[in-house]
C-alpha positions in Angstrom: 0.0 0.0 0.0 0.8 3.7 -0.1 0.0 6.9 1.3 -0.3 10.6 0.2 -1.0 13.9 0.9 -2.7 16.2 -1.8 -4.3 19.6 -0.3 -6.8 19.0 2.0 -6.6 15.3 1.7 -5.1 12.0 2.8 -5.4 8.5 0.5 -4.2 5.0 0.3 -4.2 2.8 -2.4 -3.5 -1.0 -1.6 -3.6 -3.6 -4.6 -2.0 -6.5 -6.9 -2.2 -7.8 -10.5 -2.3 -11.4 -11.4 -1.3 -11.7 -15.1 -1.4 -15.0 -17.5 0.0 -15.6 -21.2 -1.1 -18.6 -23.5 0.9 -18.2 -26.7 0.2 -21.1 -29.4 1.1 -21.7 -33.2 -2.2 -19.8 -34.8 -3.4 -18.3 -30.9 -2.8 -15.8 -28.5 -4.3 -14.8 -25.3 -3.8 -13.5 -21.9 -6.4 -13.0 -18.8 -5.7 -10.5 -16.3 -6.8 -10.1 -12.6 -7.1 -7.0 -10.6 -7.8 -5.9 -7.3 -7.1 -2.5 -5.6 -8.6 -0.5 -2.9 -8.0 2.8 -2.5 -9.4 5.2 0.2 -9.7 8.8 0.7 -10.1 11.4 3.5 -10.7 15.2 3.7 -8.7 16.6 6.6 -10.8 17.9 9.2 -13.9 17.2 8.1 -15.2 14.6 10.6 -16.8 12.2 8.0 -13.5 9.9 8.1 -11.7 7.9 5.4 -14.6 6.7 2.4 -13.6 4.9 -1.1 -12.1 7.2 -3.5 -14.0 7.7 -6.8 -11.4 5.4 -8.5 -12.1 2.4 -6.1 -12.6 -0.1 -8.6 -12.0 -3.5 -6.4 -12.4 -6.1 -9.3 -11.0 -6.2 -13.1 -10.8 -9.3 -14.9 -9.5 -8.8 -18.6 -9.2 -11.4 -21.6 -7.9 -10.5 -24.9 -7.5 -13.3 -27.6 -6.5 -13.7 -31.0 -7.3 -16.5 -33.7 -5.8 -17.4 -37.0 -8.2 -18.4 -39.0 -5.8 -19.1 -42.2 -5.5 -17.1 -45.4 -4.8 -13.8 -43.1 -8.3 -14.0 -41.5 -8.0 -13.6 -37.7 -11.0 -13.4 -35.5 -10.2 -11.5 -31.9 -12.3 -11.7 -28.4 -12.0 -8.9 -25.9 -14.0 -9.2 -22.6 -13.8 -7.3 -19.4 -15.2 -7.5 -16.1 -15.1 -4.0 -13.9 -16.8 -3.9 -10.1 -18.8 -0.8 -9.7 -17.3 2.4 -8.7 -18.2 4.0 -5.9 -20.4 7.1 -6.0 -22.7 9.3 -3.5 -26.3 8.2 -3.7 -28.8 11.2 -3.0 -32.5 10.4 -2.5 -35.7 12.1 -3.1 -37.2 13.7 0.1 -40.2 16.3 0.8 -39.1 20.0 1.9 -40.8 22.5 4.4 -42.6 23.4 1.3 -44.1 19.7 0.6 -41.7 19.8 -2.5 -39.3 17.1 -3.9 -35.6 17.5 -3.4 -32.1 15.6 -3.7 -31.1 14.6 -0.4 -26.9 13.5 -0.8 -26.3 10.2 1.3 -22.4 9.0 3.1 -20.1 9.7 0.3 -19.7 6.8 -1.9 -21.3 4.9 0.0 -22.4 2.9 -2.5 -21.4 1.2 -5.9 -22.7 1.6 -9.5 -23.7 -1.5 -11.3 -20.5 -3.9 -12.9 -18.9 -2.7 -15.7 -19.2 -5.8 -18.6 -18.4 -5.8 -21.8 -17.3 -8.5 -24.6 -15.9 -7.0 -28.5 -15.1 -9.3 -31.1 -13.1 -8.5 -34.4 -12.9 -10.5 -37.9 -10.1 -9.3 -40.2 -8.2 -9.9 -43.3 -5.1 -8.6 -45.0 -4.6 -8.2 -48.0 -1.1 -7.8 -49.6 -0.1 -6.3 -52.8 3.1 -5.5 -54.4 4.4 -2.6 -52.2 1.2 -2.6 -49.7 -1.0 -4.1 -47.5 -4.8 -3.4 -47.2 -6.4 -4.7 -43.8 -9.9 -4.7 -43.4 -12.3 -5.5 -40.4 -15.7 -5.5 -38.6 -15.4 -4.9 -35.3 -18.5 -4.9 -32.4 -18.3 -3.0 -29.4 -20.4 -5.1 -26.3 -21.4 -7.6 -28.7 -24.3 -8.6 -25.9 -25.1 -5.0 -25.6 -24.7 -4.5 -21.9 -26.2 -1.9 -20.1 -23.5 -0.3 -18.2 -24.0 3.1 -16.4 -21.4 5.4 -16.5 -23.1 7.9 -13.9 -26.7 8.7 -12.1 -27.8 12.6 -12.5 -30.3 14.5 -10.5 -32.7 16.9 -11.7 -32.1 20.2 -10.0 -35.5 21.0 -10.4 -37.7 20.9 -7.7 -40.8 18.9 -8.4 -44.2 18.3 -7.5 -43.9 14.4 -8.7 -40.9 12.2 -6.7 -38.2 12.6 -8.8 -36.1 9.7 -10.2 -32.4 9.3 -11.0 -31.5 9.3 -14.6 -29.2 6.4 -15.6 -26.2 7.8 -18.0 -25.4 5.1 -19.9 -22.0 4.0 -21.9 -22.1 3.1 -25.4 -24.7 0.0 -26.0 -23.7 -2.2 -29.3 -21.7 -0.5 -31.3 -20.2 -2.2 -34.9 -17.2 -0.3 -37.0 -15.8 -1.1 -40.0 -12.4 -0.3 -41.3 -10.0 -0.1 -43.2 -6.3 0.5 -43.0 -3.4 1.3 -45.6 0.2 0.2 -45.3 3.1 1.3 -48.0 
């Protein structure tokens, strides 16, 4: 673990990296693990220490790669993310029988898992003096719903008011194309 000072706050970070290579005639592929915990604490503000923003506890990565022959390859890209912490706030009546954001502990809790899985076909083509690669790539192939953030309406309401999921990207294919000479 370490420890530092920045302004008007304290932190620790505390974590490891487990790392694993398969390398084989035609495919490649390496899985990662990941765990860190990392706190924060505002000097003399009497809430104590709390997770930093960046408090991810769990990754898990896999990347692989295929031959397929002929200069096809197929890759697989997944990855696992724990949630990161934020500050939940909850809908509460004022003096004035109105809806309001009331902010809970800080980061007290944690957004949903971050998932996502990306898979890529290729082929390269070579000519004389260049080579043309082409692919079709898609971006959470199961089109997981991953929030990125919750935001508040700062508008008082007569109606209890509910957090707006911002979301990440949902499925997303690409093609390209790339030039070498």
């Amino acid at each position: 673990g370490s420890e530092m000072c920045i302004r008007d706050r304290i932190g620790s970070a505390f974590g490891f990296d487990f790392y694993s290579v398969l390398n084989l005639p035609g495919f490649y592929a390496w899985i990662s693990y990941g765990y860190l915990k990392a706190n924060e604490d505002i000097i003399n503000d009497n809430i104590g220490e709390y997770p930093r923003y960046t408090d991810q506890q769990h990754t898990i990565s896999l990347v692989s790669n295929l031959v397929l022959g002929n200069n096809w390859n197929l890759s697989l890209k997944a990855y696992y993310g724990s949630g990161f912490p934020y500050t939940p706030k909850t809908a509460v009546k004022n003096e004035s029988d109105i809806w309001v954001w009331q902010s809970g502990k800080r980061h007290s809790q944690n957004l949903p898992a971050y998932k996502r899985v990306d898979i890529r076909i290729s082929k390269l083509f070579t000519f004389e003096k260049f080579n043309i690669s082409a692919f079709l790539d898609i971006s959470n192939i199961f089109n997981f719903k991953n929030i990125q953030q919750y935001e508040y309406s700062s508008v008082p309401d007569i109606y209890e008011p509910k957090p707006e999921e911002i979301l990440l990207w949902p499925i997303l294919p690409t093609f390209g194309v790339r030039f070498e000479f």
